[in-house]
FIVEXDREN-666960 format. One record per residue (C-alpha): x, y, z. Coordinates in pm, whole numbers, padded with zeros to 5 digits, always signed. Layout:
! FIVEXDREN-666960
XYZ
...
This chain:
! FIVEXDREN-666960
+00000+00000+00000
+00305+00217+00040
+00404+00199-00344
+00203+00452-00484
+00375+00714-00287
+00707+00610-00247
+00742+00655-00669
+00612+00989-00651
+00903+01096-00402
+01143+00926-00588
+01014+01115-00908
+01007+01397-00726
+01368+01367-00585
+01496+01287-00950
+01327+01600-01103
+01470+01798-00830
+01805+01686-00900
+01751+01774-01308
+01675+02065-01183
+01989+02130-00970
+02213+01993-01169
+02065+02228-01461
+02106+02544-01222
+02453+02411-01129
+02544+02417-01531
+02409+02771-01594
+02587+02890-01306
+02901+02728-01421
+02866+02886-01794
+02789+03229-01625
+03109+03197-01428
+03315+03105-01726
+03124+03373-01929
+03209+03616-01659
+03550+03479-01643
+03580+03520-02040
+03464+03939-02004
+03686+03966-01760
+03976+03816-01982
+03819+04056-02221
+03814+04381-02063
+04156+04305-01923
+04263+04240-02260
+04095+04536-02386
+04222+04745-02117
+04555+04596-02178
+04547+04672-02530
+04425+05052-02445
+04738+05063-02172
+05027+04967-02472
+04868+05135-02741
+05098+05422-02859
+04795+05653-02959
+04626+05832-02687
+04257+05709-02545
+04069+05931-02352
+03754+05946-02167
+03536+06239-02073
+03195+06281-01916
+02969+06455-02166
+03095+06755-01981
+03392+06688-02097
+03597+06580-01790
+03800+06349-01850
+03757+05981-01614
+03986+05810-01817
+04403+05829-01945
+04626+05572-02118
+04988+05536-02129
+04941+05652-02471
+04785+06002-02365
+05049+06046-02095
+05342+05961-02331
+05159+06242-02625
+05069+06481-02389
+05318+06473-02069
+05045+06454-01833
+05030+06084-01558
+04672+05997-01502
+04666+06141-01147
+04715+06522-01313
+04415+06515-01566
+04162+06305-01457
+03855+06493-01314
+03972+06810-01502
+03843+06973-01828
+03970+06817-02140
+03986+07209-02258
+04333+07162-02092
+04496+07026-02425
+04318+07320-02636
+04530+07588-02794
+04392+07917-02662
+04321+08021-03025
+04060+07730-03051
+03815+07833-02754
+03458+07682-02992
+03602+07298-03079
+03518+07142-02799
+03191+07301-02726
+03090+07222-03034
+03245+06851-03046
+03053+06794-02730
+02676+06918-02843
+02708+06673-03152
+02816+06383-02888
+02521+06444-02728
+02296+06389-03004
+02462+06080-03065
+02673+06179-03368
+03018+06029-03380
+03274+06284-03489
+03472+06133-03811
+03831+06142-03827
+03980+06501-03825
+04316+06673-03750
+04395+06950-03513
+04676+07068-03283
+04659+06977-02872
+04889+07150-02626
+05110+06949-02436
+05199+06992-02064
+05484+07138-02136
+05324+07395-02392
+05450+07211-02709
+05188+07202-02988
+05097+06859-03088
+04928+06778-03476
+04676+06505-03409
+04446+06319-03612
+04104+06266-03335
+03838+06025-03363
+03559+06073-03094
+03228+05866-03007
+02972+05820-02789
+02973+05605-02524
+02603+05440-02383
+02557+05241-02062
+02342+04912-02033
+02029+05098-02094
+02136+05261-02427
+02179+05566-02295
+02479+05843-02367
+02687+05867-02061
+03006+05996-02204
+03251+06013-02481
+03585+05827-02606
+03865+06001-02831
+04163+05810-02976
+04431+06090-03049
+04704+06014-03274
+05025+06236-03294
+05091+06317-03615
+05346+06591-03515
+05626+06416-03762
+05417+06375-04034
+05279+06692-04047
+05662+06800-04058
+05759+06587-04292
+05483+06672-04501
+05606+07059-04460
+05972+07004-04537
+05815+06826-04891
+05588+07118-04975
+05845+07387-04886
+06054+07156-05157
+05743+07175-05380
+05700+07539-05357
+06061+07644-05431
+06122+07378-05713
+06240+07531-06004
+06074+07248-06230
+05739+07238-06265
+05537+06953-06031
+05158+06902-06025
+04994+06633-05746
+04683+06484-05862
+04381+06218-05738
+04411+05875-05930
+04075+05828-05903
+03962+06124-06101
+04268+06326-06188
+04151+06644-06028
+04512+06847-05900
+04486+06893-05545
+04807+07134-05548
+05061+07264-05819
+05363+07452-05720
+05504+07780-05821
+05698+07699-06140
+05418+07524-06291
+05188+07829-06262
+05471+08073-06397
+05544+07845-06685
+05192+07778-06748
+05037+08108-06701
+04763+07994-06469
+04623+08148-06105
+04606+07871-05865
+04233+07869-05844
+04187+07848-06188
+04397+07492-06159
+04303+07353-05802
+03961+07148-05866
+04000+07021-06222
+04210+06816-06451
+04448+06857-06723
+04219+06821-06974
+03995+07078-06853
+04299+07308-06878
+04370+07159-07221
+04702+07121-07126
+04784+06851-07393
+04863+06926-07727
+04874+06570-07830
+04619+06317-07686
+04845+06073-07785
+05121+06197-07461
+04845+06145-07211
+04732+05807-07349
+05092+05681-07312
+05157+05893-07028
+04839+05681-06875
+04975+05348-06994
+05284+05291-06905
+05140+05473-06551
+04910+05115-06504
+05186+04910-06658
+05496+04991-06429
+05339+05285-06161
+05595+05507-06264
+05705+05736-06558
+06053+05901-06647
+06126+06149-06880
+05850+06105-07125
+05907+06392-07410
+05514+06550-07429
+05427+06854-07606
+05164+07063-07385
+04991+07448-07396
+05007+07757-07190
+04654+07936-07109
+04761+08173-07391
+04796+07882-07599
+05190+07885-07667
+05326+07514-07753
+05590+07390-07510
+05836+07061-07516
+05891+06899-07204
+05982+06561-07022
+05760+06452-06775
+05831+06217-06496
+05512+06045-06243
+05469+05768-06019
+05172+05681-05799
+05216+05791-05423
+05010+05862-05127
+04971+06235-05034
+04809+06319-04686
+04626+06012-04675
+04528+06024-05039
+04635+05841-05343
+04757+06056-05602
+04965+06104-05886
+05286+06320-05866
+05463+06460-06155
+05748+06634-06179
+05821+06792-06581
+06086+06991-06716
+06063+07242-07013
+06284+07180-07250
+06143+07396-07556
+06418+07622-07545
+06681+07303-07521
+06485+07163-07858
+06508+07487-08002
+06902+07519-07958
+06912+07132-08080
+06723+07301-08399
+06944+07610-08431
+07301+07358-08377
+07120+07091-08643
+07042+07418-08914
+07382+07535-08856
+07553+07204-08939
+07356+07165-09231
+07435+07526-09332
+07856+07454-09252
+07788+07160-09467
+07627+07305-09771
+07850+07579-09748
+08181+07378-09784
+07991+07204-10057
+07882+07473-10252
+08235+07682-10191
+08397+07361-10325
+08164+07385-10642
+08225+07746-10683
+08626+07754-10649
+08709+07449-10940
+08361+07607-11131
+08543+07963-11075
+08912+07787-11243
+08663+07713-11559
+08491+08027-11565
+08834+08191-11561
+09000+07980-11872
+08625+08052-12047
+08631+08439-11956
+09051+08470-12053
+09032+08295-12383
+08730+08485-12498
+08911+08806-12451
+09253+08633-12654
+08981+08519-12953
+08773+08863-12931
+09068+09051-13006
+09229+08892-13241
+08896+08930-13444
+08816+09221-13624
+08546+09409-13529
+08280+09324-13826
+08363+08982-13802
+08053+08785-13709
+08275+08543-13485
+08369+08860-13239
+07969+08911-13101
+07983+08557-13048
+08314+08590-12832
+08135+08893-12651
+07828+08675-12603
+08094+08362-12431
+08265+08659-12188
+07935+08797-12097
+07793+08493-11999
+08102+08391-11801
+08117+08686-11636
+07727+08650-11512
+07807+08335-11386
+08080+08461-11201
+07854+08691-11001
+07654+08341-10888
+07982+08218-10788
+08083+08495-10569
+07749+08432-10402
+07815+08089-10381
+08157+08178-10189
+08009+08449-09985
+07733+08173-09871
+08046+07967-09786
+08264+08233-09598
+08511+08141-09890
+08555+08450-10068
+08807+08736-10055
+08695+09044-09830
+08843+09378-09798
+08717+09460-09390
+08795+09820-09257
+08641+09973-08966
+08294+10109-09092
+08002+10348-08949
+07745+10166-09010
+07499+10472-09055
+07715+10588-09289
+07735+10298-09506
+07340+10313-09495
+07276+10691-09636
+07589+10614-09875
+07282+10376-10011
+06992+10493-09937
+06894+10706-10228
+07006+10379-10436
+06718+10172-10253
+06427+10427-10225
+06453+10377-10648
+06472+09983-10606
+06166+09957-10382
+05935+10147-10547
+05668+10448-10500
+05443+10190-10335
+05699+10063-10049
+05798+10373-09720
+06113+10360-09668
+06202+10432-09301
+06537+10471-09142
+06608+10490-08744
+06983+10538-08727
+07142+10511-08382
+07336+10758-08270
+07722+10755-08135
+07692+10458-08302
+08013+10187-08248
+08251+10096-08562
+08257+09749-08697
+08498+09579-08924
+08357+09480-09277
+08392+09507-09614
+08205+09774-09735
+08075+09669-10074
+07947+09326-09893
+07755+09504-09642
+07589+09769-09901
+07495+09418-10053
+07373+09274-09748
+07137+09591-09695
+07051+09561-10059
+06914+09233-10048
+06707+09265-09734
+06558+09544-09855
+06461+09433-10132
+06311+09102-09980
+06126+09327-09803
+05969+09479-10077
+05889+09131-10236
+05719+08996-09916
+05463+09333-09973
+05326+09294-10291
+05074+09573-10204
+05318+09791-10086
+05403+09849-09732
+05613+09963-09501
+06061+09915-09483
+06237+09955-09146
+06673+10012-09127
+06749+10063-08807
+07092+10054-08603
+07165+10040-08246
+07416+09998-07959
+07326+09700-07759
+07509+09499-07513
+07389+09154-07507
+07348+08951-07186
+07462+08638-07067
+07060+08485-07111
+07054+08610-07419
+07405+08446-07542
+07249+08153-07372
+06948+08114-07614
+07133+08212-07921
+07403+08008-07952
+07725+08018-08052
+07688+08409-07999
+07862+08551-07714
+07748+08826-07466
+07905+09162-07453
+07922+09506-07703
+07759+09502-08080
+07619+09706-08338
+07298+09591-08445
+07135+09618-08792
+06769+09536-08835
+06538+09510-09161
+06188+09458-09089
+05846+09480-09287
+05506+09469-09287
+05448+09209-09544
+05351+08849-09569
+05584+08702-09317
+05684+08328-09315
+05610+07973-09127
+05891+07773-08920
+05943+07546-09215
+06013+07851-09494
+06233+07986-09223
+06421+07715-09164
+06579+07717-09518
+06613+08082-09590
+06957+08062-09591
+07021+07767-09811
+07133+07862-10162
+06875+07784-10404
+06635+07786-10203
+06334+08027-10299
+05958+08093-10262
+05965+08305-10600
+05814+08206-10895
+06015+08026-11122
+06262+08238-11308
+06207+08582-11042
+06514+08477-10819
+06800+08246-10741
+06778+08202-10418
+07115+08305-10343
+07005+08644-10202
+06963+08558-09826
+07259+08283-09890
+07465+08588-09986
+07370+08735-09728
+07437+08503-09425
+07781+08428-09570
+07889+08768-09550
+07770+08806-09180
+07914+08532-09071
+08247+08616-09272
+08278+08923-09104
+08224+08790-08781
+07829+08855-08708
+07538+08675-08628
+07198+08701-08818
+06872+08590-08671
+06510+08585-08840
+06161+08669-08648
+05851+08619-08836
+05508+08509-08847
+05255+08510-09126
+05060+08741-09222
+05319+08994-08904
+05602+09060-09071
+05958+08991-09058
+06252+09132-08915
+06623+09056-08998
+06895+09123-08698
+07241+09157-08765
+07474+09125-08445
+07814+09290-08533
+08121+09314-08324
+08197+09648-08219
+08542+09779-08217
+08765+10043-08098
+08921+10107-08450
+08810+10446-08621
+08715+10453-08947
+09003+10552-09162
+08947+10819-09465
+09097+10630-09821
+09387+10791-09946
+09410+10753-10307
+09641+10440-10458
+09976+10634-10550
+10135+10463-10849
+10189+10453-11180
+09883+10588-11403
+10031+10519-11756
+10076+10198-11947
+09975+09891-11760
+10243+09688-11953
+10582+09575-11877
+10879+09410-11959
+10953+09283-11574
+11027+08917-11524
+10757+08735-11331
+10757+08350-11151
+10413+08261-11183
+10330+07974-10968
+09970+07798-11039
+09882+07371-11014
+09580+07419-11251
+09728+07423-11623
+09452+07562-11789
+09427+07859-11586
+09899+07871-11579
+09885+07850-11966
+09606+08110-11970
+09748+08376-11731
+10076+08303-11935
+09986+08424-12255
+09802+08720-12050
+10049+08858-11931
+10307+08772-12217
+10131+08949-12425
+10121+09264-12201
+10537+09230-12253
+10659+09027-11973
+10906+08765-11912
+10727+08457-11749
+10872+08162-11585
+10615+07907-11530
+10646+07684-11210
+10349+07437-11147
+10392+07408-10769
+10586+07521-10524
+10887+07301-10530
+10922+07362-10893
+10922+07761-10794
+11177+07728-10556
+11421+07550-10814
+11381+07839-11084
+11438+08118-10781
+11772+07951-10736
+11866+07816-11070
+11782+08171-11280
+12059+08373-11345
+11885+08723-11390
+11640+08920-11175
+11269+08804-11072
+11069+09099-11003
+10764+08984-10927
+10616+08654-10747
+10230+08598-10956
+10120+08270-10733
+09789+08076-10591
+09698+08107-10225
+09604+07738-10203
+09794+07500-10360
+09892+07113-10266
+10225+07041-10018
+10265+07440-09980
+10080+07737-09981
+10139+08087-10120
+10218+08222-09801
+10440+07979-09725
+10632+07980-10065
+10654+08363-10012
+10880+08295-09648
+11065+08038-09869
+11167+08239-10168
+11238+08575-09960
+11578+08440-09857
+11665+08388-10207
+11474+08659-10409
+11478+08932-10103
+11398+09178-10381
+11110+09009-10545
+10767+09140-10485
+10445+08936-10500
+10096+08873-10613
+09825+08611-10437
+09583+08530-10673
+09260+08279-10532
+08876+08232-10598
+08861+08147-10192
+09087+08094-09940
+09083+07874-09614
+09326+08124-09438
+09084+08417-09275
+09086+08735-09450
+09185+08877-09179
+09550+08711-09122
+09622+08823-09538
+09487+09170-09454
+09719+09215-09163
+10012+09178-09367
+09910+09419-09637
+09918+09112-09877
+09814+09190-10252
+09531+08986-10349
+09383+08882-10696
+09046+08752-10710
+09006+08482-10950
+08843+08473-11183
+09021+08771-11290
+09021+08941-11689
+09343+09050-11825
+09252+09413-11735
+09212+09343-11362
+09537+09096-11441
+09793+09387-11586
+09667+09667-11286
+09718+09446-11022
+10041+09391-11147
+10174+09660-11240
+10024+09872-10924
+10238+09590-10734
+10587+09630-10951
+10511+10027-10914
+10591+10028-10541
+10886+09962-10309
+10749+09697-10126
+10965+09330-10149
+10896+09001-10033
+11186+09093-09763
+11025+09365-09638
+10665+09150-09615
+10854+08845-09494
+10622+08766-09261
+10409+08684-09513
């Protein structure tokens, strides 16, 4: 009767123990759960303790409750000075509304997103720091207080100002912009000099808003070897000014981060006035080039011209004058003696011709031709001079400059079909070291300059580019030669100048002329004192000449004006007849350049021997400046010569008391 009962205690006693066994298991995982926050917050508190940035606490207040190792090593301040006092301790005085406000957007709940400022440290150092700041709520959601984690970003920020004072002061050009959009975020300095832009019109948009590329082409490779290797260097692009002007320049970028942000830094340097000296040195090879060529052509074509124009002369007047043969012989010595003009162009173009320099006033040389020009250019064309005055002396010859003039001038007046207006003007001007610089190989210091400009059609890079060649023209066929300009630049560079062209179409073009100045006056011509009758002879004369066409011509020449002739056909040969003849030589007839020896050298050989013998240099160019023949008062005979020119040269030599002993440094 006692079973009934006895199972519902047991089952009671079993449940019971479920039950505490159950309440034993929760307790044990809410110990170990306990156990795990604690390891938790003691890690957390652990990590807060070695972390180098600084964690702070404050009441919404702002008080602070809570200091880390981090905060004490930024700030200078143990835990025992700041807690319990304002936070407004580590504000610079000059920032009185950041916390305030900082503190009403806490207490809406509104985290405050990364942003940098400066603290003040115990000591009164200022501190850069980047501050984070949120809320903090207790169990019940509500906002108690506030946490900031303060970085120092004191070395940074320094670094960071050492690289923009760098940036600033650069001399080359450097540009920082986003990757993701390629707006510039700064530009320094140089770049807005060179480019001709106010900052705020660059800050805030890209380069192709500025339309800074000339050639889409740069930025498109510019762009893809960026991706390919995450750096450029020296990339040759061709980019614009605001005004528009085209400059060259080699850009170098890579991909860095600036202030947080990734962006693209380049760095370019402007080399259009580098590519335009690389043009001027290229054009002035090519110019030294065709020069040598064309003075090569024009001293063997001059040889010919000279055995054409001679034996004309022999055949003409031999014939009588009816004779239908003799207009024939006038029409072979007038055409040689046309071409002979083109060669003397050709040689002036090559700096190979013979000169006559003397100091010259400029100004004078320019009214001395001035009436002359106002007839070539026409009613329709002003002539204008501005003549400097006191102007400086430089040393030219003075036909070849009247030329020079000449033929600017009148290029003037061909580039203004419509007529127009002609500018000569002269100056003093003492050129600087910059401007040496970017008009190489021409030196700073004292020059007379002459200028040519007009009004008229003006020309492109290309067209001025060749000017200067011979034969090159943009005439119409059979209206020039194109040896004009040629002619021109020859004889300024001869004479020691430099020539430089400005133009544009459809503005005009101006001609400079840079000429040494000198100290030398200019000396007044005393008339030639010699003999004015006869202009034969019966002297004996050595004539010395490799070509034998032109020895055989000049032979009979001047046999048949009644001298005696020995004929040596180099130098060697001359030297034996000096010694071997038994009478007198009087006069030495020889070429300047000639193989083994030249004339001036023969000349110091044979004065030992012939110390009474005078002499004659006879060349179509010579590679010895004019200047070292002129210094020596050495006669000179321009080939191709007619027997005229031939006989007065001589006999104005054999007239006066001048030997090759008393020229011996010749």
């Amino acid at each position: 009767m006692f079973d009934g009962p006895t199972e519902q205690v047991e089952q009671n006693v079993d449940d019971r123990t479920r039950e505490l066994a159950r309440a034993n298991q929760e307790l044990k995982n809410e110990i170990a759960a306990h156990r795990r926050t604690e390891e938790r917050l003691s890690q957390l508190a652990a990590i807060v303790e070695s972390s180098d940035d600084a964690i702070i606490g404050t009441t919404l207040d702002g008080a602070i409750v809570s200091w880390n190792a981090g905060a004490e090593s930024i700030y200078g301040y143990s835990v025992s000075e700041v807690v319990g006092r304002p936070i407004d301790i580590l504000v610079p005085p000059d920032q009185p509304h950041e916390i305030p406000r900082i503190l009403e957007k806490l207490k809406r709940g509104e985290k405050i997103p990364l942003f940098e400022t400066v603290r003040i440290g115990k000591g009164g150092q200022r501190v850069d720091v980047s501050v984070a700041i949120s809320p903090v709520k207790d169990a019940n959601g509500k906002i108690v207080g506030a946490s900031a984690i303060d970085r120092n970003i004191t070395e940074r920020k320094n670094a960071e100002e050492r690289f923009y004072k760098a940036f600033h002061a650069s001399p080359e050009p450097i540009t920082i912009a986003t990757v993701s959009e390629g707006l510039y975020v700064d530009v320094n300095e140089s770049f807005l000099r060179l480019t001709g832009y106010r900052r705020d019109e660059v800050i805030g948009r890209t380069s192709l808003e500025l339309n800074f590329w000339d050639r889409a082409e740069d930025r498109a490779k510019l762009v893809e070897i960026l991706n390919k290797e995450g750096r450029v260097r020296d990339l040759e692009i061709t980019f614009l000014t605001k005004s528009g002007e085209q400059h060259t320049g080699l850009d170098s970028a890579e991909v860095m981060e600036v202030a947080g942000q990734k962006c693209i830094i380049a760095f370019f340097k402007d080399i259009t006035e580098q590519k335009l000296l690389e043009k001027r040195l290229r054009q002035a090879q090519k110019m030294e080039a065709i020069g040598q060529l064309s003075g090569g052509i024009a001293h063997d074509f001059n040889n010919l011209l000279m055995v054409i124009i001679g034996y004309s002369e022999l055949l003409e007047e031999g014939l009588p004058q009816g004779d239908p043969l003799h207009r024939k012989c006038e029409q072979i010595k007038k055409a040689g003696l046309s071409a002979v003009s083109l060669t003397r162009q050709l040689l002036a173009f090559s700096r190979q011709q013979m000169l006559e320099p003397k100091a010259l006033d400029l100004n004078a040389v320019i009214l001395d031709v001035e009436t002359m020009l106002r007839r070539l250019i026409g009613e329709d064309i002003e002539l204008r001079t501005a003549l400097g005055p006191g102007l400086g002396r430089v040393k030219a010859d003075q036909g070849q400059i009247e030329q020079v003039i000449i033929n600017l001038v009148v290029n003037a007046r061909d580039a203004m079909p419509k007529g127009g207006k002609v500018t000569i003007e002269t100056a003093n001007v003492d050129l600087d070291e910059d401007f040496a610089r970017r008009h190489p190989p021409q030196l700073p210091g004292p020059y007379v300059l002459l200028a040519v400009s007009d009004a008229g059609i003006g020309m492109d890079a290309e067209t001025q580019a060749r000017i200067f060649e011979p034969f090159f023209t943009t005439k119409e066929l059979g209206k020039g030669t194109g040896l004009g300009l040629s002619t021109v630049y020859g004889v300024v560079k001869q004479s020691g100048g430099f020539i430089w062209v400005y133009s544009e179409l459809e503005e005009g073009t101006v001609f400079k002329i840079y000429f040494p100045c000198i100290e030398e006056a200019v000396r007044v011509e005393k008339p030639t004192i010699g003999s004015t009758g006869s202009l034969r002879g019966t002297e004996t004369i050595l004539l010395v000449e490799d070509q034998e066409a032109l020895r055989e011509l000049t032979r009979s020449l001047l046999a048949g004006s009644g001298y005696t002739v020995l004929e040596a056909e180099g130098p060697d040969k001359a030297v034996d007849i000096a010694k071997q003849h038994s009478g007198p030589i009087h006069l030495l007839l020889t070429d300047m350049v000639m193989p083994g020896m030249n004339g001036r050298e023969l000349a110091e050989r044979l004065a030992p021997i012939r110390p009474e013998m005078r002499a004659v240099y006879m060349s179509g160019y010579t590679r010895f400046t004019h200047t070292e023949l002129l210094d020596f008062n050495a006669p000179l005979l321009t080939k191709p010569f007619t027997r005229d020119a031939l006989s007065a040269k001589v006999r104005e030599v054999l007239d006066t008391n001048v030997s090759l002993n008393s020229n011996v440094d010749l």
